[in-house]
C-alpha positions as CSV (number, residue, x, y, z in Angstrom):
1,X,19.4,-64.1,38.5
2,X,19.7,-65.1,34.9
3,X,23.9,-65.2,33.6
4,X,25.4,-62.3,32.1
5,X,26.6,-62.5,28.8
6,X,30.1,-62.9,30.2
7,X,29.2,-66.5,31.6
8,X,27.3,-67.3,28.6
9,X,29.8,-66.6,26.3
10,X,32.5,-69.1,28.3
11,X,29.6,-71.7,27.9
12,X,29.8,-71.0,24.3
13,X,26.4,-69.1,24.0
14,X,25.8,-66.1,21.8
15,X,26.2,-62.7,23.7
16,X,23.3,-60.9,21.7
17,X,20.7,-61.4,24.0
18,X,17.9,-58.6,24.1
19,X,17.6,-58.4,27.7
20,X,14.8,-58.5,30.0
21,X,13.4,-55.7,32.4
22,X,14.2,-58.7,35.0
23,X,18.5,-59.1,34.1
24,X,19.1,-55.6,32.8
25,X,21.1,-55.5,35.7
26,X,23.4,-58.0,35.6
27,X,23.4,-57.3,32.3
28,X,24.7,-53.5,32.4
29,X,27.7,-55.1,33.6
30,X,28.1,-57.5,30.8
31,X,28.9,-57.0,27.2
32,X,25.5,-55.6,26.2
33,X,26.4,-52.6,27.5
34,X,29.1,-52.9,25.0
35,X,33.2,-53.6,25.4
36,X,34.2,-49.8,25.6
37,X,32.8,-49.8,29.0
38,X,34.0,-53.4,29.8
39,X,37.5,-52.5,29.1
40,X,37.6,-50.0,31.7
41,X,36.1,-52.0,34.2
42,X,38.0,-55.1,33.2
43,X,41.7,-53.4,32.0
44,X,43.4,-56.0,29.0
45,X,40.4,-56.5,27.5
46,X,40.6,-54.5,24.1
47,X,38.0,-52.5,22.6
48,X,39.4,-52.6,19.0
49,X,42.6,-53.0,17.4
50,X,43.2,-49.7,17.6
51,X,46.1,-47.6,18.4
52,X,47.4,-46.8,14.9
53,X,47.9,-43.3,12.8
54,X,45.3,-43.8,9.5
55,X,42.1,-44.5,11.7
56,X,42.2,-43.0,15.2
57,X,39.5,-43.3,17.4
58,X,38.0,-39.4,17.8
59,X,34.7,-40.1,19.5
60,X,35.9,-42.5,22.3
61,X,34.4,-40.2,25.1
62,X,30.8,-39.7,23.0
63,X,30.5,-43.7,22.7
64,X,31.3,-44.1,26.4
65,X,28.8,-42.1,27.1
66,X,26.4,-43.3,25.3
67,X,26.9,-46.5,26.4
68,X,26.6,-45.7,30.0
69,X,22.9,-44.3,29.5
70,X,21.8,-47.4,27.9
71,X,21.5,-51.1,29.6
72,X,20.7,-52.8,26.5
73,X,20.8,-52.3,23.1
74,X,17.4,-51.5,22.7
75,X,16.5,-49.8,25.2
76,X,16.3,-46.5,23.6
77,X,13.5,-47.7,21.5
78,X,11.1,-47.7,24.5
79,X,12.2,-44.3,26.0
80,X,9.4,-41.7,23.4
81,X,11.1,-38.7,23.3
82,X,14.5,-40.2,22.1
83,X,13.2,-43.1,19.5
84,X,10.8,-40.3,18.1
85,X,14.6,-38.0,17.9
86,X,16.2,-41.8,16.6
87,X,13.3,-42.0,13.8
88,X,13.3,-38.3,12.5
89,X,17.1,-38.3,12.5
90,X,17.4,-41.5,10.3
91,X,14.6,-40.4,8.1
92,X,16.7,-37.3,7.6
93,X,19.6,-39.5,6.9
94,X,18.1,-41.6,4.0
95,X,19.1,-40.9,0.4
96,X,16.0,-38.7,-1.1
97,X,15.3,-41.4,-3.5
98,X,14.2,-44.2,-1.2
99,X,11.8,-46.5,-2.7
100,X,8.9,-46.6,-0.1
101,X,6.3,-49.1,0.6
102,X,2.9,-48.7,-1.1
103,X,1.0,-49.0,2.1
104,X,2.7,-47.2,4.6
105,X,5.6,-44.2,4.8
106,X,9.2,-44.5,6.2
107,X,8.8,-43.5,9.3
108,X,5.8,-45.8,9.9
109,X,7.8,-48.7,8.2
110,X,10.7,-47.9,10.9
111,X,8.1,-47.7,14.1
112,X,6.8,-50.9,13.0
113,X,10.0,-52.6,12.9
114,X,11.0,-51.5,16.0
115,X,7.8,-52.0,17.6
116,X,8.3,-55.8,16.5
117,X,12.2,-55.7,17.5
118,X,10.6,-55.0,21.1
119,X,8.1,-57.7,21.0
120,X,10.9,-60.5,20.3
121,X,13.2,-58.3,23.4
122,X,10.4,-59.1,25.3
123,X,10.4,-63.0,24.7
124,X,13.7,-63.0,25.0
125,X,14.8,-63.6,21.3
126,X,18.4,-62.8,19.9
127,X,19.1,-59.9,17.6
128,X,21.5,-62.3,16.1
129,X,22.0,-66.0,15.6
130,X,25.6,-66.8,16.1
131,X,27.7,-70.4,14.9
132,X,30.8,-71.9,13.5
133,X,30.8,-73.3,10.4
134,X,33.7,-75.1,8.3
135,X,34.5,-73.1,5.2
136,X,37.0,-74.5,3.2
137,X,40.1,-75.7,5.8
138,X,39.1,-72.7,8.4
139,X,36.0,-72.8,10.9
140,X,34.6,-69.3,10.6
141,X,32.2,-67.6,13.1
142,X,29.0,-66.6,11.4
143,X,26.3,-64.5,12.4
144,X,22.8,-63.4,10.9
145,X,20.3,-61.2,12.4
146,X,17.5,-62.2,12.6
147,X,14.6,-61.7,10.0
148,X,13.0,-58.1,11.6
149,X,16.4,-56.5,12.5
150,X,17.6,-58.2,9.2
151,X,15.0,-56.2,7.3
152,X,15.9,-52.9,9.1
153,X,19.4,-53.3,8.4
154,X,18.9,-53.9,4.9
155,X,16.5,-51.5,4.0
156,X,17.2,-48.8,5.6
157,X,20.8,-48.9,7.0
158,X,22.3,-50.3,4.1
159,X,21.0,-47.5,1.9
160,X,22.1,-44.9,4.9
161,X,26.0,-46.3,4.3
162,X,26.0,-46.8,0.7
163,X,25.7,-42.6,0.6
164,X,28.8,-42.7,2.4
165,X,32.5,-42.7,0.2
166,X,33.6,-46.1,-0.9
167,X,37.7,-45.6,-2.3
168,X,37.4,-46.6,-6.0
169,X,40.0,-48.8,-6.0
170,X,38.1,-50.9,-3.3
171,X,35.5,-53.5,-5.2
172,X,34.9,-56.6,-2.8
173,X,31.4,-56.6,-2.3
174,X,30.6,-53.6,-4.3
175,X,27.9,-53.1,-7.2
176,X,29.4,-53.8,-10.8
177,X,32.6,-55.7,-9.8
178,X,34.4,-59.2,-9.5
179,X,37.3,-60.5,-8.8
180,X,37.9,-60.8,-12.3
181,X,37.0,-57.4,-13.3
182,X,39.2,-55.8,-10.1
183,X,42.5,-58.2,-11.1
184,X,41.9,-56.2,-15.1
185,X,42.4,-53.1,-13.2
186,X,46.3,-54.2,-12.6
187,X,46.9,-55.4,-16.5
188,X,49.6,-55.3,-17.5
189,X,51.4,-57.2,-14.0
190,X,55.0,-57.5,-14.0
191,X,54.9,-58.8,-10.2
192,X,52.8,-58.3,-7.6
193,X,52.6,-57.7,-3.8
194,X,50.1,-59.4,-2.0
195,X,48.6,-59.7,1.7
196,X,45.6,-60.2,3.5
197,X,44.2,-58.7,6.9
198,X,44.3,-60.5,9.8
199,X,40.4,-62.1,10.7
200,X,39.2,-58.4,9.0
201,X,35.4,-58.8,10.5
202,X,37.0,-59.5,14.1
203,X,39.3,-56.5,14.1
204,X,36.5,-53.9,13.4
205,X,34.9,-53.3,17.0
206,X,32.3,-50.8,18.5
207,X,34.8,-48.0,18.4
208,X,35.8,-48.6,14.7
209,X,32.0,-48.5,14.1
210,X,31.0,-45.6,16.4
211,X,33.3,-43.4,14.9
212,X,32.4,-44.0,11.0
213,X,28.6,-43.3,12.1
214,X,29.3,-40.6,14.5
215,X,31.9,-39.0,11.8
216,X,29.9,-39.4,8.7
217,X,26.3,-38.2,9.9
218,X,28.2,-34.7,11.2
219,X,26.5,-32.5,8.4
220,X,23.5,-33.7,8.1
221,X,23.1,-34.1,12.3
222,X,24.4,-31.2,13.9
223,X,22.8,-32.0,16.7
224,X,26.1,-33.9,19.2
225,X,23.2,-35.7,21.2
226,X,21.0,-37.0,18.7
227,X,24.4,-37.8,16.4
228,X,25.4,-39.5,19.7
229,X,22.1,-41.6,19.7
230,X,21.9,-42.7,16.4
231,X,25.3,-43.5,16.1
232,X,25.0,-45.4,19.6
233,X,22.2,-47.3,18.3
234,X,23.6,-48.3,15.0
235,X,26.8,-49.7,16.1
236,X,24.8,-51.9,18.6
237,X,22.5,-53.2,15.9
238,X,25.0,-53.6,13.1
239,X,27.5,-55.8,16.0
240,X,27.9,-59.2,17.5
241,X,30.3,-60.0,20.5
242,X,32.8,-62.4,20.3
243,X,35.8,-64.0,21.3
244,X,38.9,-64.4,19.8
245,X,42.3,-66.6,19.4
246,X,43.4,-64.7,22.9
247,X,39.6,-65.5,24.5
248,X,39.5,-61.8,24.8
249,X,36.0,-60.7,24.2
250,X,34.9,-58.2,21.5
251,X,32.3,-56.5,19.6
252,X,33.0,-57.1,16.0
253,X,30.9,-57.3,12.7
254,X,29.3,-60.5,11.9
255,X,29.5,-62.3,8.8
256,X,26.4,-63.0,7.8
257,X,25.0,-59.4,8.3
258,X,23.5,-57.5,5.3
259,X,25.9,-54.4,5.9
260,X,29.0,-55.8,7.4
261,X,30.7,-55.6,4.0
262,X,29.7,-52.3,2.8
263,X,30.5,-50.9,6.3
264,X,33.8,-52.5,6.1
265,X,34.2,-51.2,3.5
266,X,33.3,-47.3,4.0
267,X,35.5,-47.7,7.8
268,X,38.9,-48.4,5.6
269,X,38.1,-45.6,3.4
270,X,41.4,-43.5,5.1
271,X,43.4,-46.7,4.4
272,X,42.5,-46.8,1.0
273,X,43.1,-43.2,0.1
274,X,46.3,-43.4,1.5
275,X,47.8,-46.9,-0.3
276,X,46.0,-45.6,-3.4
277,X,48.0,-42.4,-3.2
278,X,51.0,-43.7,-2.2
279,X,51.4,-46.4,-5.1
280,X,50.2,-44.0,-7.7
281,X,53.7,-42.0,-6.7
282,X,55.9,-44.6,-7.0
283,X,54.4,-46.0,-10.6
284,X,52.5,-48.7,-8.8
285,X,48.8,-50.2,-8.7
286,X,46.4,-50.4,-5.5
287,X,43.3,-52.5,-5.1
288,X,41.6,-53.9,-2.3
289,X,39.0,-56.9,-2.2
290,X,37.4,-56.7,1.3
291,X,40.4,-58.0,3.2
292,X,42.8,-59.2,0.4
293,X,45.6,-55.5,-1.1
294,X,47.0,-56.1,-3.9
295,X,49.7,-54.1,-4.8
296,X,51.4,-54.3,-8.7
297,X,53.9,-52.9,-10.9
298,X,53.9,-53.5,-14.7
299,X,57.4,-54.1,-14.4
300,X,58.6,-57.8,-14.0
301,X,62.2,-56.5,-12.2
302,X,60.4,-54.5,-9.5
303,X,62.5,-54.5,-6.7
304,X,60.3,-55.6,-3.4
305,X,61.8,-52.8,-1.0
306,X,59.9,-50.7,-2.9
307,X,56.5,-52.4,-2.3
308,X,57.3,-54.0,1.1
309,X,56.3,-50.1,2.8
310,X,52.8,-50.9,2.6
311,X,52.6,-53.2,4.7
312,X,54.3,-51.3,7.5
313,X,51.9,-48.9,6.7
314,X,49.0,-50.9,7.5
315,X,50.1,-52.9,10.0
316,X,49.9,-49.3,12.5
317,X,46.1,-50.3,12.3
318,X,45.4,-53.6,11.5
319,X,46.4,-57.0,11.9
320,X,48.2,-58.6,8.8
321,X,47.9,-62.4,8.2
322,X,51.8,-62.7,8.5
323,X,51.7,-66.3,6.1
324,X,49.8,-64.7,3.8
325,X,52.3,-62.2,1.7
326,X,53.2,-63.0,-0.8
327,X,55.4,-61.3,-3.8
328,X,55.2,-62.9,-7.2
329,X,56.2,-61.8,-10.7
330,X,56.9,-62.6,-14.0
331,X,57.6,-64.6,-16.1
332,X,55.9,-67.7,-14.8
333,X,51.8,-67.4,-13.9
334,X,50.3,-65.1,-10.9
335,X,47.8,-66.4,-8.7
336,X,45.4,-63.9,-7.1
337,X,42.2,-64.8,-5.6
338,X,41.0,-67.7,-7.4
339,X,42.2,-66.5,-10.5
340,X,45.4,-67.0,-12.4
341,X,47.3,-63.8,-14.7
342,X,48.9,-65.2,-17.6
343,X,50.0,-63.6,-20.5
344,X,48.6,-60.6,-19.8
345,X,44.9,-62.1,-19.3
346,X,43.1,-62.7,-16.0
347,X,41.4,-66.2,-15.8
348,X,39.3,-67.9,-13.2
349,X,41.2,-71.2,-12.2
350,X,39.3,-74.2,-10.9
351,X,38.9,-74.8,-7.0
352,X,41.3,-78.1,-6.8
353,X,43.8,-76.2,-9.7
354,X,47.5,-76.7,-8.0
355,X,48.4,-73.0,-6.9
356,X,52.0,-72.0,-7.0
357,X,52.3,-68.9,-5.8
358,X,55.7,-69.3,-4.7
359,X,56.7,-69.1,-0.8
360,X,55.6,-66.5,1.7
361,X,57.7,-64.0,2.7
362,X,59.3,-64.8,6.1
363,X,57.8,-63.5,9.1
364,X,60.7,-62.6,10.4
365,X,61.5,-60.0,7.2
366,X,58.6,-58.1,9.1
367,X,60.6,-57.6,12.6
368,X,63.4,-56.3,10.7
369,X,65.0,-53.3,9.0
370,X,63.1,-54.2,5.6
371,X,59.8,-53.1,6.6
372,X,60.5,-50.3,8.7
373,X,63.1,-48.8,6.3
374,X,61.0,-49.2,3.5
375,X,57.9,-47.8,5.0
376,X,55.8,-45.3,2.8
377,X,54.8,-43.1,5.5
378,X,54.9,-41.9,8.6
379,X,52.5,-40.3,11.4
380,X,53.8,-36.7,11.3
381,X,54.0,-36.5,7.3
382,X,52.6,-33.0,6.5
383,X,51.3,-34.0,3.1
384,X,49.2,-37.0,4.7
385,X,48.2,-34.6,8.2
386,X,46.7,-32.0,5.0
387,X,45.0,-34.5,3.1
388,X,43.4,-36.8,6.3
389,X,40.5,-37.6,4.2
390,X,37.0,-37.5,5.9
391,X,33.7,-38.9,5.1
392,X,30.6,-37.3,5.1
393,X,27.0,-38.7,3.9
């Protein structure tokens, strides 16, 4: 009997196999069937990192079962009735606009795609190609689909997502910014707040995902089982498993995948709204770049008690890199993501430009009084419980 994804990941193998009639077995009780069943069949191995207030998981019971009616990903391409639902429901989906090919409509664009997806299931192919590779002083875990799944990601899931909210004080990766243009947003800096997310790819599993399809697609798919199968389907196409620093293994987006940014992206949207909101009462500036927050005040004597909050704030949801806050002001230079603000004017530094961006903050302010005391918000707010922003397409 060929190995479950389980064994072939502790041999250091890609888990993204598209299974065979002959192991779909062994492989409903592996990760293909996806972690949210896993983790009940294997308690301490997480499904996301989720848990906190600002994005709870609401469709947990429609992703388990939608994941216990499939044994691999694709398998709902091959039953009729439901790929010719999965088709109609994502042609429905597409912005009206949609650039077509000359020869042939959407729909028959789609069936061909997945009629070839099929073809490589059935030799055994990978949706996804999975490595390390050394970038800068990290080793990084990338991932690319591969060139028929890449195309259906691309044009016609990425156009799907980019209909959904994107914060607009959230630029990484989005049309018509850079780093440069995001860091003018914050002119004039007095000093500066800023942190990253923890391994931000990693920490976004099938649940995270689930939910932003299964939540956004509510209007235009009233239908609960056919939001249920398209949503099911996207999340397994638009994820890799993994494992991480703990050897706990995950579904999380791969980088190296068309969409992973954008839906990144459009699944922090609550975040967003919230930080934005919050530092816009107390005189201050918000902007995130994929995983890096910046948080600024144009005054140089800004006490950091009251910027510290945010972090408190996120960290309910979402790992924080913990040596990577840092709180700089003037006068003396800020250094912010490859760039350096000085006098007022945001330039791009050179790679092997000495960086002084003074010492992080200790880890151990963060077990303390300062964060928690300092906090921006809490869970049982009113004014944040009114204003729970959702996202529709």
């Amino acid at each position: 009997m060929a190995k479950s994804c389980l064994a072939q990941i502790s041999e250091g193998k890609s888990a993204i196999y598209l299974a065979s009639e002959e192991n779909a077995e062994e492989n409903r009780k592996s990760l293909l069937i996806g972690p949210a069943i896993y983790a009940r069949t294997c308690p301490g191995v997480p499904v996301a990192f989720f848990g906190g207030p600002w994005l709870p998981m609401s469709y947990t019971d429609e992703f388990v079962k939608y994941s216990f009616q499939i044994k691999y990903p694709l398998q709902i391409l091959e039953q009729k009735g439901d790929r010719n639902s999965l088709v109609k429901g994502l042609l429905k989906l597409l912005p009206g606009d949609l650039e077509r090919n000359l020869f042939a409509s959407h729909e028959d664009t789609i069936n061909s795609l997945f009629d070839r997806m099929l073809q490589l299931k059935n030799s055994g192919k990978r949706l996804y190609s999975q490595w390390n590779q050394k970038i800068g002083n990290k080793v990084r875990g990338l991932a690319t689909p591969n060139s028929i799944l890449g195309e259906f990601l691309k044009d016609y899931v990425k156009p799907i997502l980019l209909k959904a909210k994107c914060h607009e004080k959230c630029h990484g990766g989005e049309k018509g910014w850079s780093p440069q243009k995001s860091l003018e947003t914050h002119l004039p800096v007095g000093s500066v707040l800023s942190f990253d997310l923890k391994s931000a790819f990693d920490n976004v599993g099938h649940q995270y995902i689930f939910d932003f399809y299964y939540g956004s697609f509510r209007k235009q798919i009233p239908d609960k089982e056919l939001r249920k199968n398209i949503a099911g389907f996207l999340t397994h196409v638009s994820s890799v498993c993994n494992h991480n620093e703990e050897n706990d293994i995950l579904a999380v987006l791969p980088q190296g995948s068309p969409i992973s940014i954008a839906l990144f992206n459009r699944i922090l949207y609550p975040v967003d709204v919230l930080l934005d909101r919050k530092s816009g009462k107390k005189e201050l500036n918000y902007s995130r770049w994929v995983d890096d927050i910046i948080i600024s005040s144009p005054k140089p004597d800004t006490n950091i008690e009251k910027v510290i909050g945010a972090v408190a704030v996120v960290r309910k949801d979402f790992p924080i890199a913990m040596n990577k806050i840092f709180w700089q002001h003037n006068p003396g230079d800020i250094y912010l993501m490859g760039h350096k603000i000085a006098n007022n004017k945001v330039v791009k530094i050179d790679k092997n430009a000495v960086i002084n961006k003074g010492e992080p903050i200790e880890k151990s302010d963060f077990f303390t009084e300062m964060e928690w005391e300092n906090a921006w918000i809490y869970r049982d707010e009113e004014d944040w419980e009114k204003e729970y922003p959702e996202v529709d397409l």
